[in-house]
Kinemage of the C-alpha trace (Angstrom):
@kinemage 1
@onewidth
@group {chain A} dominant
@subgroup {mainchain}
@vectorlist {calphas} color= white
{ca unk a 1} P -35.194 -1.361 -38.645
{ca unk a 2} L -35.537 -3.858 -35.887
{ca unk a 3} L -33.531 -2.928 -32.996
{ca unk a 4} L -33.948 -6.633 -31.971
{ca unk a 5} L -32.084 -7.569 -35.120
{ca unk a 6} L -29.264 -5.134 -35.058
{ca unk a 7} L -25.973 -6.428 -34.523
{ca unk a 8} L -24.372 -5.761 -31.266
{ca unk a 9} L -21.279 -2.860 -31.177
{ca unk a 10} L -18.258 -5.836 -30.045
{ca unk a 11} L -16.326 -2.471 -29.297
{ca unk a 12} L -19.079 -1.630 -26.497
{ca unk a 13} L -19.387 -5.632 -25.485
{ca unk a 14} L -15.214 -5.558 -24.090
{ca unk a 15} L -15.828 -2.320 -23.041
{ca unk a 16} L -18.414 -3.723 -20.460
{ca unk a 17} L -16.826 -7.068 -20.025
{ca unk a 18} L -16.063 -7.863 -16.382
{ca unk a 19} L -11.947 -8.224 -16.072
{ca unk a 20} L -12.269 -11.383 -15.064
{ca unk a 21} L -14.200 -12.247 -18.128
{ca unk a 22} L -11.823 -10.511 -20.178
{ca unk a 23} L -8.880 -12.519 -18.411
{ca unk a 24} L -10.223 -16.042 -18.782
{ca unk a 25} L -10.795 -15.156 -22.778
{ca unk a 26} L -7.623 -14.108 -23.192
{ca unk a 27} L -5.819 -17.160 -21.836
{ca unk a 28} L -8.537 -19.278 -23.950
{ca unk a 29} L -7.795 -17.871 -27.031
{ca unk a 30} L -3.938 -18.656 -26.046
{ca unk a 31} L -4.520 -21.924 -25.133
{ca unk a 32} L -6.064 -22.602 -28.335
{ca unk a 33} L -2.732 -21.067 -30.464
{ca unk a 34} L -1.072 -24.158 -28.297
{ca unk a 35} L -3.330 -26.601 -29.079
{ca unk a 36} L -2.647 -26.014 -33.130
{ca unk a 37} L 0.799 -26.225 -32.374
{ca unk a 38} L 0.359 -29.342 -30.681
{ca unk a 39} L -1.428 -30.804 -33.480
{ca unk a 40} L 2.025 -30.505 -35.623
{ca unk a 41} L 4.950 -30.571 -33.286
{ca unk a 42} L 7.267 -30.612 -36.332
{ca unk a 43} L 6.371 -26.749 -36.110
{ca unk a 44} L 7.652 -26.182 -32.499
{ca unk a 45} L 11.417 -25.596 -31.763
{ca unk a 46} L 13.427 -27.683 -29.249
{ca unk a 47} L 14.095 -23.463 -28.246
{ca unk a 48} L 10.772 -22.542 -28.284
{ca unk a 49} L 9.652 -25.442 -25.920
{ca unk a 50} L 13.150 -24.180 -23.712
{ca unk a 51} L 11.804 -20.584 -23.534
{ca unk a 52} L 7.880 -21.768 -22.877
{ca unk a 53} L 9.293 -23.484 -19.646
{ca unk a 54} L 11.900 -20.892 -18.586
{ca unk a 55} L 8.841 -18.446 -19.223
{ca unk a 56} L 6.489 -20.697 -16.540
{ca unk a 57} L 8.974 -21.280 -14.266
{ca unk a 58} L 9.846 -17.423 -14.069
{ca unk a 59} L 5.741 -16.832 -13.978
{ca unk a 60} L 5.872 -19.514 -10.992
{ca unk a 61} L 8.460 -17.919 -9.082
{ca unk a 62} L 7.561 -14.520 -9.487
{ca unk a 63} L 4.073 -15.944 -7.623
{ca unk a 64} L 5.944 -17.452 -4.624
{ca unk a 65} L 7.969 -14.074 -4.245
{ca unk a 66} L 4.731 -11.644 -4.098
{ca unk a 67} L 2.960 -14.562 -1.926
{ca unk a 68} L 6.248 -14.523 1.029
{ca unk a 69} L 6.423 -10.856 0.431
{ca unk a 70} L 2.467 -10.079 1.382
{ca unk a 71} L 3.323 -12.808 4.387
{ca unk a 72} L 7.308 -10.745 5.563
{ca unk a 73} L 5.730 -7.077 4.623
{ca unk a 74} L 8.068 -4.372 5.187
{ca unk a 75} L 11.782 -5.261 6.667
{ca unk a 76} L 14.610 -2.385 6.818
{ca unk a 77} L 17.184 -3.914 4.383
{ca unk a 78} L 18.809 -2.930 0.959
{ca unk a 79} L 16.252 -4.090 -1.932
{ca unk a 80} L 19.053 -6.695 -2.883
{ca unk a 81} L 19.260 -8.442 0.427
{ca unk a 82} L 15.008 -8.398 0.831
{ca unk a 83} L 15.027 -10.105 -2.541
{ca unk a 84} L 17.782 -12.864 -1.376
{ca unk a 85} L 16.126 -13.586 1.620
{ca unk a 86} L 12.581 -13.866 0.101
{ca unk a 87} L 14.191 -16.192 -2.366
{ca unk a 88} L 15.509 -18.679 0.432
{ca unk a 89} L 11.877 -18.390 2.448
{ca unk a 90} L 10.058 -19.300 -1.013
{ca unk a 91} L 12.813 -21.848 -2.012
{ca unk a 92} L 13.201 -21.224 -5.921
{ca unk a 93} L 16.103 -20.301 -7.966
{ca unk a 94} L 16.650 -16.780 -8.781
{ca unk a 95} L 18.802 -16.776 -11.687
{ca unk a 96} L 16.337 -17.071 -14.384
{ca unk a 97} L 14.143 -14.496 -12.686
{ca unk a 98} L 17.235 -12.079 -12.918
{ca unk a 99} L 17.824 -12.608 -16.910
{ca unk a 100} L 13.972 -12.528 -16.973
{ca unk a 101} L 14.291 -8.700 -15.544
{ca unk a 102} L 17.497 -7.877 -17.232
{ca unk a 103} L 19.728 -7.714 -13.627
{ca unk a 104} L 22.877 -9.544 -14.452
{ca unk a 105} L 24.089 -9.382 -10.993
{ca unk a 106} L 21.838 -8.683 -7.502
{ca unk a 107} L 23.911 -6.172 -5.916
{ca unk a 108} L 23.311 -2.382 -4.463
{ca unk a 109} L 21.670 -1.199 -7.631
{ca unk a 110} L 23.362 2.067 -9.286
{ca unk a 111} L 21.360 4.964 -11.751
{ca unk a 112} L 21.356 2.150 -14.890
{ca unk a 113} L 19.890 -0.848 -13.081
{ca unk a 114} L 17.863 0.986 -10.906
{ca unk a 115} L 14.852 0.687 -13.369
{ca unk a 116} L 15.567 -3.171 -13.701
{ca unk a 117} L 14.954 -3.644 -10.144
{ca unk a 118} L 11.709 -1.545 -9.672
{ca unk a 119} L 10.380 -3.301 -12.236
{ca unk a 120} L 11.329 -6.493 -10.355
{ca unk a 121} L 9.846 -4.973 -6.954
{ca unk a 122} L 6.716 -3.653 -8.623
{ca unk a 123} L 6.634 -7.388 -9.606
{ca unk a 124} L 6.576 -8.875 -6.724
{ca unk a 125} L 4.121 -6.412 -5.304
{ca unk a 126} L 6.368 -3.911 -3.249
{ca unk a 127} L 5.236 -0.413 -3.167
{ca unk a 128} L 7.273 2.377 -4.646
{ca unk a 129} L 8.107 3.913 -1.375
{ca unk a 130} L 8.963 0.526 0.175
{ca unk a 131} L 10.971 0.596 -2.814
{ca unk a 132} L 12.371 3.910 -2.427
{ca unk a 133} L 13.375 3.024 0.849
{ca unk a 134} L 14.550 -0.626 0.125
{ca unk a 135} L 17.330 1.802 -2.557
{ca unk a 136} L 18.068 4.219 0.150
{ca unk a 137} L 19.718 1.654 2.411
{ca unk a 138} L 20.989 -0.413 -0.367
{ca unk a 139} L 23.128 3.366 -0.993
{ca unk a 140} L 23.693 3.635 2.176
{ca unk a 141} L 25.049 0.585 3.474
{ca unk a 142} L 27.264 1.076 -0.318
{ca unk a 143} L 29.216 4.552 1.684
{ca unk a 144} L 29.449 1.635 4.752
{ca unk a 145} L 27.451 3.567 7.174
{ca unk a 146} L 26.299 1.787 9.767
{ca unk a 147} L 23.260 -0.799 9.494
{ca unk a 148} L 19.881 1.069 9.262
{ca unk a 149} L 18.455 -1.361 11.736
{ca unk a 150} L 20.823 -0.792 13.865
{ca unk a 151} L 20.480 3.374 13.308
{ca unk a 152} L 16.574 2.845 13.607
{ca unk a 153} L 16.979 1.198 16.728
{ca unk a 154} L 19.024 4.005 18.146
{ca unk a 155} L 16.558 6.416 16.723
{ca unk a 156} L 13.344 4.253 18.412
{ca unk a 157} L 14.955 4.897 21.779
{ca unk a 158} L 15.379 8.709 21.897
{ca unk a 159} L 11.984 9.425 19.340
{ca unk a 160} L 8.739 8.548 19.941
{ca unk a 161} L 7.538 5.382 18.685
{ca unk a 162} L 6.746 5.449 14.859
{ca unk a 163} L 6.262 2.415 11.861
{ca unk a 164} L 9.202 1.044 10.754
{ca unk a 165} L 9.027 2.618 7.054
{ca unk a 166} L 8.276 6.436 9.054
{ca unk a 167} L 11.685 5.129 10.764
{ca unk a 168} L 13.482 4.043 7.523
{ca unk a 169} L 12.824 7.631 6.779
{ca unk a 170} L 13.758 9.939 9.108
{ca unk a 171} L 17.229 8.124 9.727
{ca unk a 172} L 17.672 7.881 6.005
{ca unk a 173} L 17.032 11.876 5.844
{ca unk a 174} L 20.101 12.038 8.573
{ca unk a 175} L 22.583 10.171 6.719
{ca unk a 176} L 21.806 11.400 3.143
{ca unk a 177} L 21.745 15.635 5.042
{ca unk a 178} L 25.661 14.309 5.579
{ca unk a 179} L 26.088 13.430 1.970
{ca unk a 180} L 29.010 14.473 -0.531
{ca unk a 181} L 26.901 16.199 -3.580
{ca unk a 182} L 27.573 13.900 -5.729
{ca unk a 183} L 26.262 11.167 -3.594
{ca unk a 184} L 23.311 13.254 -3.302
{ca unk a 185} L 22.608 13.192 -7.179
{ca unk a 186} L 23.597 9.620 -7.514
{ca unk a 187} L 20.454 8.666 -4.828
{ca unk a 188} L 18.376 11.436 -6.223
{ca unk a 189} L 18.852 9.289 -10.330
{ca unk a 190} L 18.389 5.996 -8.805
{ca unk a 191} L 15.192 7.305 -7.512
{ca unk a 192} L 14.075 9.021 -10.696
{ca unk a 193} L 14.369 6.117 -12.531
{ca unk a 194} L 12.472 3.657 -9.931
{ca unk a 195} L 9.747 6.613 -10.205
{ca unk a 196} L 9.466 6.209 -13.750
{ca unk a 197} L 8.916 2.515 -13.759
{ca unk a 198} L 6.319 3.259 -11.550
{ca unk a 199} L 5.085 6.194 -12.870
{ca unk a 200} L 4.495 4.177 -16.347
């Protein structure tokens, strides 16, 4: 037989398809499911068009927030407050972003939302020890120990001079060595589960 008229394996084609390539057909083939539906709009719920537009708006946002956080980088606060203040620097709303994720309120995070908000920091591009981190004070400042920027601060002055995550660290280690037990599990869960979202 031929080789020159054997039909190509498509299975080994997408295998060797650039991602790119592979992204750009993908959307096509979606855009073209919205064209048929615009040819009969009878088809396409007043709920359907409500959740297409939530769904871009979220997608929109969730651009702006990776965009200030590549910009900020790395600032010693609880994963809560980083979120609200890259919120007000990008100027969007961050309600439908939070049903979006599944966080009905954006407080310290506990051992059952803690997945919800990895997910949403893995989003948004944070690594998962910025992450880990980001929890660690959000726990801490929960027992109402003192700010960690204020602790690292203190630290910075006696130690010698590290990053500001290496920082994060070491005065976290302090504070959690003076932990109750159970405190000490609760941390330990919440960071279980943010490993598994990123572990996944």
């Amino acid at each position: 037989m031929n080789r020159q008229n054997q039909k190509p394996d498509t299975h080994d084609i997408s295998d060797q398809l650039p991602e790119w390539l592979d992204d750009v057909l993908r959307m096509s083939q979606e855009s073209v499911f919205f064209l048929d539906l615009e040819r009969e709009p009878e088809q396409v719920s007043d709920v359907f068009r409500q959740r297409c537009h939530e769904a871009a708006e979220v997608a929109l946002s969730i651009a702006k927030l990776r965009k200030e956080r590549q910009r900020i980088g790395f600032v010693p606060l609880s994963l809560a407050d980083y979120i609200q203040g890259l919120v007000k620097v990008a100027n969007i709303s961050l309600t439908p972003i939070l049903a979006w994720m599944g966080i009905e309120v954006l407080s310290h995070p506990d051992a059952n939302s803690a997945k919800a908000f990895a997910r949403f920091a893995q989003k948004i591009g944070i690594s998962l020890r910025e992450t880990l981190i980001h929890l660690r004070i959000g726990f801490a400042a929960r027992l109402d120990s003192a700010p960690i920027s204020l602790l690292v601060a203190r630290h910075r002055s006696t130690e010698l001079r590290h990053n500001q995550m290496e920082e994060c660290e070491v005065v976290l280690r302090q504070l959690e060595s003076e932990y109750e037990l159970s405190e000490l599990r609760e941390i330990r869960q919440i960071e279980s589960e943010a490993h598994s979202v990123y572990d996944m």
